[in-house]
C-alpha positions in Angstrom: 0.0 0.0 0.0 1.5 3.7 -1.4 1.2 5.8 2.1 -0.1 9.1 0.7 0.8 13.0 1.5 -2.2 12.8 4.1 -1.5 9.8 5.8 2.0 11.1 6.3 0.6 14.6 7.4 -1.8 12.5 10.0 1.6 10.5 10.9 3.7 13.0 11.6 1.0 15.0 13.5 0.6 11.9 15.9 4.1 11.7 16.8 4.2 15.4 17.5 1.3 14.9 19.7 2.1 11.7 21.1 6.2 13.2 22.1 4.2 16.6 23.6 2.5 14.2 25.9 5.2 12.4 26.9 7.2 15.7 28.0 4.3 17.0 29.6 4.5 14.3 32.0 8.2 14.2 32.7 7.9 17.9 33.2 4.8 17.4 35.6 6.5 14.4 37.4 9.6 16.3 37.6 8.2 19.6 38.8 7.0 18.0 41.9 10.4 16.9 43.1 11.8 19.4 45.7 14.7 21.0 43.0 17.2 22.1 45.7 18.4 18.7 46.2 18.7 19.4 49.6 18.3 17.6 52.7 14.9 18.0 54.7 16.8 19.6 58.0 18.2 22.2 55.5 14.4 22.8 54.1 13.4 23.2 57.9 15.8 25.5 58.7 15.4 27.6 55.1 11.6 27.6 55.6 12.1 29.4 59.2 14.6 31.6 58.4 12.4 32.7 55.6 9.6 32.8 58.3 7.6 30.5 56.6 6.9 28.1 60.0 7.0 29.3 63.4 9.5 28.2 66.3 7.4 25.4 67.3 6.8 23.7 64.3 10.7 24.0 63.2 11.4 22.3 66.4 8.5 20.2 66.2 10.0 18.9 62.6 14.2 19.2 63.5 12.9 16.7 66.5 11.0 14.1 64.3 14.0 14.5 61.7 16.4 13.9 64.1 15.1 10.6 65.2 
């Protein structure tokens, strides 16, 4: 069977579509990872310096962290 200009059009347009999917869902996978690499007793201590938790729940988390 001759694949014509359409079919290739139609082909093309899949694989397009199909790779756009596929990098849409590394990217969404990836974007939920914490990017800093960084340990979570150096998140803590970021997060309260940035006065994003309060005294108590810093040491509430450095304690359970610690364990």
């Amino acid at each position: 069977m001759e694949m014509t200009t359409g079919m290739w059009v139609w082909m093309i347009a899949a694989t397009v579509a199909w790779t756009g999917l596929l990098a849409a869902l590394v990217f969404a996978l990836n974007s939920r990872r914490d990017q800093s690499g960084a340990p979570p007793l150096e998140i803590a201590k970021r997060r309260y310096a940035a006065g994003e938790i309060d005294r108590d729940e810093f040491n509430r988390l450095t304690s359970d962290l610690r364990r």
